[in-house]
C-alpha positions as MATLAB code, in Angstrom:
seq = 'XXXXXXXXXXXXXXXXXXXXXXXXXXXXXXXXXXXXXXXXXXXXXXXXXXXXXXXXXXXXXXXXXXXXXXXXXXXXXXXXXXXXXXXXXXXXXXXXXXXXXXXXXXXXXXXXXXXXXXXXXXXXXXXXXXXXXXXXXXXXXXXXXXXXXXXXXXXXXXXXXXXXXXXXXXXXXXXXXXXXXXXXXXXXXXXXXXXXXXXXXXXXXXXXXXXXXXXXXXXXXXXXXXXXXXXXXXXXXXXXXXXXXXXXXXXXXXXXXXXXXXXXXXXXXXXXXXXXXXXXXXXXXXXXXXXXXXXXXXXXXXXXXXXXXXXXXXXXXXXXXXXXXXXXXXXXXXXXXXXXXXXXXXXXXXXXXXXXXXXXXXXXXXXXX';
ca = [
     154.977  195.611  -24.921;
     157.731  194.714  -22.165;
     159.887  197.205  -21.455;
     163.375  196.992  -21.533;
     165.381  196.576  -19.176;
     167.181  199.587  -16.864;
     169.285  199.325  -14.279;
     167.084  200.728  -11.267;
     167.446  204.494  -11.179;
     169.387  204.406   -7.774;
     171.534  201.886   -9.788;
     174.751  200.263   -8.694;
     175.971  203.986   -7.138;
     173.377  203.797   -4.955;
     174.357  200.253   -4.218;
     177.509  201.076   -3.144;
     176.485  203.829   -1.369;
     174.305  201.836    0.716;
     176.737  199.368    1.216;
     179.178  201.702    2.296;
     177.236  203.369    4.591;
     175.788  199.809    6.153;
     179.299  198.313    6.358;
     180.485  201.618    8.595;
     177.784  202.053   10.344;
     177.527  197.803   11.410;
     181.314  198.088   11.921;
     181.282  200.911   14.305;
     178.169  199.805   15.763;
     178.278  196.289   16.205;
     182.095  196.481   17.326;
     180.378  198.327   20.579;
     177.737  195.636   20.720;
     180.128  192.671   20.551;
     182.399  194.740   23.115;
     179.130  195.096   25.226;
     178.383  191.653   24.976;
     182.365  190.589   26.482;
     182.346  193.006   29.217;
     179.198  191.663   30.783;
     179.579  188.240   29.967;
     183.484  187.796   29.882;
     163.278  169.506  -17.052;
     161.398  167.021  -15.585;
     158.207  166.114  -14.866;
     155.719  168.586  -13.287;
     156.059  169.601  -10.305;
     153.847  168.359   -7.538;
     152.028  171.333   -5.313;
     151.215  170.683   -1.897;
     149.185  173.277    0.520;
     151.472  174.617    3.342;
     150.452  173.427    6.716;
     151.421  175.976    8.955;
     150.053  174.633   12.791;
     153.173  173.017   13.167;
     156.971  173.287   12.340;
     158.696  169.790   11.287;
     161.588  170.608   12.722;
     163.077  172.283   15.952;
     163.518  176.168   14.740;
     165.636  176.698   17.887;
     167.918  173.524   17.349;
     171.185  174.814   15.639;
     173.553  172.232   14.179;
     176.904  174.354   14.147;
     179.490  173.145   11.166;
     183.121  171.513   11.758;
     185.118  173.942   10.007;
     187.758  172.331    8.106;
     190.996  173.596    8.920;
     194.770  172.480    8.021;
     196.365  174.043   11.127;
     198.438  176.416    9.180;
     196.335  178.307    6.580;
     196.621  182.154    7.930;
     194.243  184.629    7.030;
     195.012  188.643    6.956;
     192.619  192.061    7.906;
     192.036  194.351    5.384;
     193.879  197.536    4.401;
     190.758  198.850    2.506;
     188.094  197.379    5.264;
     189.263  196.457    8.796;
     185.586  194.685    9.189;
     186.745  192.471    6.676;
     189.132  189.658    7.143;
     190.642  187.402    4.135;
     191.373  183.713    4.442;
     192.314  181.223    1.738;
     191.041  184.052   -0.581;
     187.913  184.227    0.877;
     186.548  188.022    1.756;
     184.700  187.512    5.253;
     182.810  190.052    6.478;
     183.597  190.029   10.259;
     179.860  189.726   12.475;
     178.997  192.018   15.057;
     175.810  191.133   16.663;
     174.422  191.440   19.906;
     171.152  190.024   22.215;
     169.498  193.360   22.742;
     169.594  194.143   19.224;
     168.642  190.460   18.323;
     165.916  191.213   20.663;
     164.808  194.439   18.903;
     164.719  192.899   16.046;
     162.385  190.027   17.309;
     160.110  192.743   18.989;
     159.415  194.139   15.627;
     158.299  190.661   13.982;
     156.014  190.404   17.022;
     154.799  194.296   16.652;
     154.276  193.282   13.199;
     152.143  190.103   13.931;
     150.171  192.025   16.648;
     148.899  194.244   14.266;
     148.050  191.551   11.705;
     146.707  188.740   13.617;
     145.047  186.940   10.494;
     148.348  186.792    8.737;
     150.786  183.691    8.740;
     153.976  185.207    9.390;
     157.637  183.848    9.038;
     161.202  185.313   10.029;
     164.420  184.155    8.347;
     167.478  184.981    9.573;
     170.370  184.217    7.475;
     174.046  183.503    8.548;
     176.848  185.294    6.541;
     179.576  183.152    5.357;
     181.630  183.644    7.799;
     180.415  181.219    9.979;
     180.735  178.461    7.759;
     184.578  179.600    6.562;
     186.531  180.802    9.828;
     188.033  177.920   12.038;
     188.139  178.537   15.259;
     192.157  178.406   15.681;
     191.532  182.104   13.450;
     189.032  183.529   15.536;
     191.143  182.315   19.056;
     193.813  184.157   17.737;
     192.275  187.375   17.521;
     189.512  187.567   14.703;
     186.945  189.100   16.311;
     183.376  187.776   15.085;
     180.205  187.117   16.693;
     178.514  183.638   17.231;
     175.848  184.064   14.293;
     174.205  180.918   15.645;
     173.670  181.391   19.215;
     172.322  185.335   17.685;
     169.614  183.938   15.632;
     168.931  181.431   18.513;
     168.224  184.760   20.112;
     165.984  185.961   17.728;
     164.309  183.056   17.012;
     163.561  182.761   21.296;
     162.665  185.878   21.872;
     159.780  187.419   19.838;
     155.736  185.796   20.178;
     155.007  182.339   19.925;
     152.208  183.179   16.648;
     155.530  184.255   14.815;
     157.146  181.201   13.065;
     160.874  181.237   12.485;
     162.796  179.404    9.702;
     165.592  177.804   10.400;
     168.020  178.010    7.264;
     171.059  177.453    9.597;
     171.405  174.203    9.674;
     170.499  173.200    5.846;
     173.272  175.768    5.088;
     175.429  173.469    7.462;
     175.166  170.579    5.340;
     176.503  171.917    2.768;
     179.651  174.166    3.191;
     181.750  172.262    1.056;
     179.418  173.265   -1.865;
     180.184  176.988   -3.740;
     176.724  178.612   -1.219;
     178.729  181.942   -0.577;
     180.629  184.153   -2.894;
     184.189  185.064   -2.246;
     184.505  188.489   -2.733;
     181.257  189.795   -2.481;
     179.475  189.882    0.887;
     175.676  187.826   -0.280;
     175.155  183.826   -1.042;
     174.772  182.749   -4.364;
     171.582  181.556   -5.708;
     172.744  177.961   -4.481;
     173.139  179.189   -1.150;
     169.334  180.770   -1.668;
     168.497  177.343   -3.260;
     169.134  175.695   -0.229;
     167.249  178.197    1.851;
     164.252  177.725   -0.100;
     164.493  174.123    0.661;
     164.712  175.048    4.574;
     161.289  177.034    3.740;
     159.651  174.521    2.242;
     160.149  171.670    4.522;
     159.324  173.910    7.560;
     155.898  175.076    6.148;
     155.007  171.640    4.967;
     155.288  172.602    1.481;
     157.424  170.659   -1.261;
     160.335  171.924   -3.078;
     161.273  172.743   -6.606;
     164.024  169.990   -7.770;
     166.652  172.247   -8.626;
     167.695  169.249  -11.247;
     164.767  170.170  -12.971;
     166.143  173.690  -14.118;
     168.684  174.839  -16.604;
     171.685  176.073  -14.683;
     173.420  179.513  -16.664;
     177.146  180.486  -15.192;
     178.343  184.480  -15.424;
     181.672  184.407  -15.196;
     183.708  187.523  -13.518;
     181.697  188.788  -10.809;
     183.620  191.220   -9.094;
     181.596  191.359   -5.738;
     181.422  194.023   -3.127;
     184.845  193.066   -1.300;
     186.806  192.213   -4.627;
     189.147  195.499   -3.757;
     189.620  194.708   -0.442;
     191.928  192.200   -0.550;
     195.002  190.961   -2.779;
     195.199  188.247   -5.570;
     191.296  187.357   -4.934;
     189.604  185.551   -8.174;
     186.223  186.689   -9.312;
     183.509  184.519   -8.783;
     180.805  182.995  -10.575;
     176.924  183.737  -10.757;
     174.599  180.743  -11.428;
     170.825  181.143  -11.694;
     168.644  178.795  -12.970;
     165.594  178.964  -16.239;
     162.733  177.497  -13.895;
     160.559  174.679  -15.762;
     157.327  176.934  -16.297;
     156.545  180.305  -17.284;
     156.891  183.322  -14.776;
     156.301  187.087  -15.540;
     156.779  189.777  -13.617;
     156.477  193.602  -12.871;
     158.709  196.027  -10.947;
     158.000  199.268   -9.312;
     161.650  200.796   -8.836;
     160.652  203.542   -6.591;
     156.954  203.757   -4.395;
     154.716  205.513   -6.516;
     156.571  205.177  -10.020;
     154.109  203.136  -12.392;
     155.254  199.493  -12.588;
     156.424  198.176  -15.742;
     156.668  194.510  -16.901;
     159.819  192.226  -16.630;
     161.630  189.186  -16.214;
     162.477  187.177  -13.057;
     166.209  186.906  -14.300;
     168.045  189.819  -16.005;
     170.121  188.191  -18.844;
     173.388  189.684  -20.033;
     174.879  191.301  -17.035;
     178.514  190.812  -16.171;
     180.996  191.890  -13.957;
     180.003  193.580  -11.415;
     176.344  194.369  -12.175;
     176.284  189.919  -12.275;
     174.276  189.415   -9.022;
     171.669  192.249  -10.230;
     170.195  189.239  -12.241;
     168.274  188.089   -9.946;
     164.801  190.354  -10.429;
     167.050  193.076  -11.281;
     168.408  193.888   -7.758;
     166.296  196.261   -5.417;
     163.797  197.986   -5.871;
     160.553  199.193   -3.824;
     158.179  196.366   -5.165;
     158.855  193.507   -7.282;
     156.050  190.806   -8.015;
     156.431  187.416   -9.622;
     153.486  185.857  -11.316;
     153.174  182.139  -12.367;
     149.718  182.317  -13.895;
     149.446  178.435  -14.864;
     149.832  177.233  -10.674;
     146.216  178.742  -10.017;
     146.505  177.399   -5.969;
     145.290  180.769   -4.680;
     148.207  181.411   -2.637;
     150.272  184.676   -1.960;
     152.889  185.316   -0.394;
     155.073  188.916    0.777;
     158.410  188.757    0.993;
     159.937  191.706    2.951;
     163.606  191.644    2.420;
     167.029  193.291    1.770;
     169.351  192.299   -1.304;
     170.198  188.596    0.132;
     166.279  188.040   -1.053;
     166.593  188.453   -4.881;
     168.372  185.252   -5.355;
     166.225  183.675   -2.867;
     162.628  184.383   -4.002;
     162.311  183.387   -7.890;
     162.200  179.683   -6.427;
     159.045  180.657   -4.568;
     157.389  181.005   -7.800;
     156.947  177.009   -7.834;
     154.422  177.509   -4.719;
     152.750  180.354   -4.757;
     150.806  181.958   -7.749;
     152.053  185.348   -6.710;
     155.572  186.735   -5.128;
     154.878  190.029   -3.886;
     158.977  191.303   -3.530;
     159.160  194.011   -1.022;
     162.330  195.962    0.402;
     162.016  197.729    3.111;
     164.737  200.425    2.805;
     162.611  201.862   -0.558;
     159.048  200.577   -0.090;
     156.824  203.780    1.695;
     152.917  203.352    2.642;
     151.680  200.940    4.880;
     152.145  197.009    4.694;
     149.400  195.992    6.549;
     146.916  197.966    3.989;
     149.003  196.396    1.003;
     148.587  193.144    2.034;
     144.706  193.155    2.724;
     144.224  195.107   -0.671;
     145.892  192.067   -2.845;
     144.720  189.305   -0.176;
     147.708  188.152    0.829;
     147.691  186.273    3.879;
     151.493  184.820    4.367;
     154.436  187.440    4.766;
     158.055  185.940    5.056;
     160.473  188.735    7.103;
     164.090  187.923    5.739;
     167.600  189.771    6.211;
     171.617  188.365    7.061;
     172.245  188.568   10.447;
     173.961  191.940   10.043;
     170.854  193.396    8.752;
     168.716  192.272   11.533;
     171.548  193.355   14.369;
     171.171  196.838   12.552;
     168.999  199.692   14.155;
     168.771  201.669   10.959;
     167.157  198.685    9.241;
     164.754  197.449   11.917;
     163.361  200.577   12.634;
     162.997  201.081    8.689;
     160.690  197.882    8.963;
     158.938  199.155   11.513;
     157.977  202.715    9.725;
     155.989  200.554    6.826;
     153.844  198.937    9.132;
];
């Protein structure tokens, strides 16, 4: 019998615990890093499977298409009194990016650690922008917003680890589309169109073909309240979309390591307000795996991730028979004997740029290898 659902023991407290702690610790550190950097540089029919072809990339990982920012000329934007690492502009909540090459290159080393000590398994890196770099013009940040150029960091990242490791380049497809509603406004993650589109990056980069997102059943929670909503004045709550997929999924989730898993759903219906975004396979936890038992290819794939995964990883369910959902900040044992004990042979590395310019979190991937 399914259980019910529960909010994840360490729960939205936790949540906002960890957020806390991330946002002071990235704002104090990365403030240093960016200082660093100045000083010394001044319904529908079935869905067609195809095997992923992973020799080759089909386009340039290292080629980054920066957007125009649209700007009026006199739109002005103010800091926070709650959060001085967040800036607000046309009642948007931007989380202000500190990011540097040496901890770009860290992070990069620990991909290529990781790929040394698996050589037999495919592996892929994602590095995802934050909105900010698709929502401040550059007449803001010339006057004195101080953010980092997310682009030319994942370029970084993306140059600097082994040439086995294959990045994905999410960058650009998120480019294309900054007009369209792909980052929340008061809450520091993308939405699941956002994710949507970064699943298409995936795809198309591993040769494999994407789930029409026409072919779902789009469902709207109203009044999310994201993780900046008190930072700012007058800011409107935002809306969640996720999608019914067109075939069955199931799923189980292991909330802490060593807790017995217990079955689920991909989406958790009937949150609101705050808890909205937690819909998605029921926010964080140490192992989350997504089944779709009528696919049959024989392919797996790990996912090791922080929270901008769980809107991003119930598409994956259209191309690989099994998700296996792991966070790194709650996941303990070893990776590399996980993987070869459920034959999984593909790993995907995500995280925002401000997770991947973090110490804290890259040595945290680097104690499950």
């Amino acid at each position: 019998m399914k259980k019910p659902y529960q909010a994840p023991r360490h729960g939205i407290a936790i949540l906002c615990l960890l957020l806390s702690a991330v946002t002071a610790l990235s704002l104090t550190a990365c403030k240093k890093m960016v200082d660093a950097e100045k000083s010394a540089t001044e319904e529908a029919a079935p869905v067609v499977q195809q095997e992923p072809e992973t020799t080759a990339l089909s386009t340039d990982p290292l080629q980054f298409d920066t957007p125009n920012i649209p700007d009026d000329g006199t739109s002005e934007g103010y800091f926070s009194d709650v959060d001085s690492g967040v800036y607000i502009y046309k009642g948007m909540t931007l989380e202000l990016s500190g990011a540097s090459d040496s901890a770009a290159q860290d992070y990069s080393s620990a991909i290529s650690e990781f790929k040394s000590a698996c050589p037999d398994v495919t592996v892929y890196n994602m590095v995802i922008p934050t909105h900010t770099e698709y929502a401040l013009p550059q007449r803001i940040i010339d006057s004195g917003v101080t953010t980092s150029s997310q682009s030319q960091n994942i370029k970084t990242v993306y140059s600097s680890y082994t040439a086995d490791v294959k990045p994905i380049n999410c960058y650009n497809t998120l480019s294309e589309h900054i007009g369209e509603y792909i980052y929340f406004n008061t809450d520091h993650h993308w939405t699941g169109l956002g994710a949507y589109y970064a699943y298409q990056a995936f795809c198309e980069q591993t040769g494999q073909t994407a789930l029409d997102v026409s072919a779902c059943t789009e469902h709207k929670i109203e009044g999310f309240e994201g993780s900046f909503f008190d930072t700012g004045s007058d800011l409107t709550p935002d809306t969640v979309s996720y999608w019914t997929l067109p075939y069955e999924t199931r799923a189980t989730c292991t909330v802490e390591s060593g807790d017995e898993p217990y079955d689920t759903d991909i989406f958790i219906e009937g949150l609101e307000g705050v808890n909205a975004y937690i819909t998605f396979i029921g926010g964080d936890s140490a192992l989350f795996v997504e089944y779709n038992d009528n696919l049959n290819s024989g392919k797996k794939l790990a996912v090791i991730k922080e929270s901008y995964g769980n809107a991003f990883v119930p598409w994956l369910t259209n191309n690989y028979d099994e998700v296996h959902v792991i966070d790194s900040r709650y996941f303990t044992g070893s990776l590399k004997d996980y993987l070869s004990k459920n034959g999984i042979t593909e790993i995907l590395f995500m995280n925002n740029i401000m997770s991947a310019n973090n110490p804290f979190m890259v040595d945290g991937i680097r104690e499950i290898f």
